[in-house]
Every structure is written in structure tokens, then in C-alpha cells.
N, C-alpha and C positions, 0 to 999 in steps of 0.2 A: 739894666735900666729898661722897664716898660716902657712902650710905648701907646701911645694912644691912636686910635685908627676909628673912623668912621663906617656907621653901618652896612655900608653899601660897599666900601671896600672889603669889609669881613664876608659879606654875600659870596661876592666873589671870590672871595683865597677859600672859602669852604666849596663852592662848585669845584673850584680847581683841585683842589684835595682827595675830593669827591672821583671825580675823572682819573686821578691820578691812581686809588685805589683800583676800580675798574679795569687800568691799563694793565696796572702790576700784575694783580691779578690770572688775566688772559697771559700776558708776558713772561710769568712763572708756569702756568699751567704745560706741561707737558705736551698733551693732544693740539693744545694750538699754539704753542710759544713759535713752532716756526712761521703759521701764521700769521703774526702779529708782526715779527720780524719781517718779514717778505713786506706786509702793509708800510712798516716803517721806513723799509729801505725803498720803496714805491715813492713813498711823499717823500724823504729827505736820501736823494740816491748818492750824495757823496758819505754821507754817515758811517762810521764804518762797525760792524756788530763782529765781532772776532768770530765767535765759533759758528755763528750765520755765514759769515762768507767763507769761512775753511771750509764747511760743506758743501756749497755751492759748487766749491773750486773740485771737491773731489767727487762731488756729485757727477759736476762736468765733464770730468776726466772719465769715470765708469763708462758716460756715457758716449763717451767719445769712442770709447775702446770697445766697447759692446757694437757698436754702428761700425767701424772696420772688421770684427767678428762678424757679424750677420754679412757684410758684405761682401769679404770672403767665401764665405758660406753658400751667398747666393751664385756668387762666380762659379763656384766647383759643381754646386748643384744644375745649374743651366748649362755647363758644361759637357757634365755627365747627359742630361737631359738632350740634347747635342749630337752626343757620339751615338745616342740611344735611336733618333729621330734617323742619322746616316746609316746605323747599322739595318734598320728595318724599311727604308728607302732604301737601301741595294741589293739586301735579298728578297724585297716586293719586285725589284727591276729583273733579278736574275730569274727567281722563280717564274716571271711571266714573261720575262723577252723582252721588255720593254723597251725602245730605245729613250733617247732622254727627252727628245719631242714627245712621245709618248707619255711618258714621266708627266711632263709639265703638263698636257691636256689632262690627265689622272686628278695629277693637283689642285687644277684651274676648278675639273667635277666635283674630288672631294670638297673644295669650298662651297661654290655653288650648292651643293648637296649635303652640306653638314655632316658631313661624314667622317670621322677622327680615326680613322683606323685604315693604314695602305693594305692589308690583304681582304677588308673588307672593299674595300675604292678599287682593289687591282680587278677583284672577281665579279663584282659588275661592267668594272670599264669592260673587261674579256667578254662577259657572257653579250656587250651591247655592239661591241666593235669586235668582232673573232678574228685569227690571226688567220691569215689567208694563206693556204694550203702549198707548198711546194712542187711543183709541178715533177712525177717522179719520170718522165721520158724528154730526151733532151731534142725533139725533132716532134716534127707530126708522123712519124712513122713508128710501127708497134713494140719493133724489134723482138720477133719472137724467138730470134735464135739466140735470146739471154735467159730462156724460159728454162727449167728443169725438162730435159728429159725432150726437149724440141730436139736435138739432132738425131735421135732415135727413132722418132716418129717419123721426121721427114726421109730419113735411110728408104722407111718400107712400111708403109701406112698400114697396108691390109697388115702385116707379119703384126705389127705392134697392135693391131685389135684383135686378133688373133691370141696375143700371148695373156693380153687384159682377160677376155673371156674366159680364157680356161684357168685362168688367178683368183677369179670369180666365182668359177662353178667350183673348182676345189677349193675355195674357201668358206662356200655354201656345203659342201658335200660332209666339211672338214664339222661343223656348225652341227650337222644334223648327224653325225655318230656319235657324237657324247650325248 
């Protein structure tokens, strides 16, 4: 049974038809069907599109498990990076003596001075700050009877210059026959 409709209702259900083409359209298309989808679930977010929201769901989930993966990753790597930093701070500290006040003053410079690298920060702090000498006598006296060859001399001074000079000429004598 036909119906009868007025023109301006027909306007309208042809717009609407019109529109509806358009939707399907983009909605079918491959390149942007998930597009359209995402737009649709945007304006009406209880709607439910099947194979739109299964992928979402395992979208989600990749994404979930890729972001524990890198985070992982990044644990072990900053880790490693870690042992790497303590290994090269201990033998910066042993190869230069460092104590750990020392250390930290090194630190405090390499910052200050942008400097990334401890045996480059070690060999300037060394060459700015030198490691102050050991004093090799334990008194103010000279102790010459730790000397080589002091209790010989002191026996019998002339006898021992005596014995020097003639070690001397016969070593000169010895020089000048070859």
C-alpha cells in the first residue's frame, strides 16, 4: 500500500539517504573503516561495534605487554649501566688514591665542569690538587747509617778514598787498552 508523503518530507529522507550513502561508504572502506568506527564510538560510546572493540581489547593488551617489555628492558639496561658507572668509579678511585671525600670533590668538579668521563675528571683533579709526598725519614735526622756502604766509609775515610781512586784509575787504564 503506497503511501502518500509531502514534498518536504521527501527532501528530507533523500538528505538522509544521501548521508547514509556517504557513511557506509567510509564505514566499508578499509583505510578508514576504523576511523569512522573510533568517530562513531566517540559520539555514541555505549554502542557496541564487535570487531571495533575486539581490537581495541587486543590492541590494548599488546600494548600493555610491550610497555612491561620496554620496562623491563629499561630496568636491566640502567642497571647494567649502574654496575658500569661503579665499576669505573672504583678503579678511577684506586688507580688515583682517592679517598671518598676526594671522590665526591672529583664529582662535585666533574659536574661543575661538564665533564663525563672519571679518568678524564681523575687526571685533572691530580694534575690541580697533587698528592702530597710521603715524607721518606721518620725524624729530622738524616740517618746515614741506612746508607749503602756508610759503615765502610765511616770504618776509615782516607782507606775508602783511597780504594775509590784506584777503581777509578784502573777503570780508566782498563778503557784506554782496548
Amino acid at each position: 500500500m503506497a503511501r502518500q508523503i509531502e514534498d518536504q518530507e521527501y527532501d528530507f529522507l533523500q538528505g538522509r539517504r544521501q548521508v547514509a550513502d556517504f557513511v557506509e561508504s567510509i564505514y566499508n572502506d578499509p583505510q578508514l573503516n576504523k576511523q569512522a568506527k573510533a568517530l562513531i564510538k566517540a559520539k555514541y560510546p555505549g554502542l557496541q561495534i564487535p570487531d571495533y572493540d575486539l581490537e581495541n581489547k587486543i590492541e590494548a593488551r599488546f600494548a600493555q605487554e610491550k610497555q612491561a617489555r620496554d620496562a623491563e628492558e629499561t630496568k636491566k639496561r640502567r642497571a647494567a649501566e649502574d654496575e658500569q658507572w661503579k665499576q669505573k668509579r672504583k678503579s678511577t678511585q684506586d688507580q688515583y688514591g682517592f679517598t671518598e671525600d676526594a671522590m665526591k670533590r672529583l664529582e662535585k668538579m666533574m659536574v661543575e665542569r661538564n665533564i663525563g668521563d672519571y679518568e678524564a675528571g681523575a687526571a685533572l683533579m691530580a694534575q690541580k690538587e697533587p698528592k702530597t709526598t710521603e715524607p721518606t725519614h721518620d725524624s729530622h735526622y738524616w740517618r746515614h747509617e741506612k746508607q749503602d756502604g756508610f759503615n765502610e766509609i765511616a770504618k776509615d775515610p782516607e782507606g775508602w778514598a783511597r780504594n775509590e781512586i784506584l777503581k777509578s784509575i784502573r777503570a780508566d787504564q782498563a778503557k784506554g787498552e782496548r
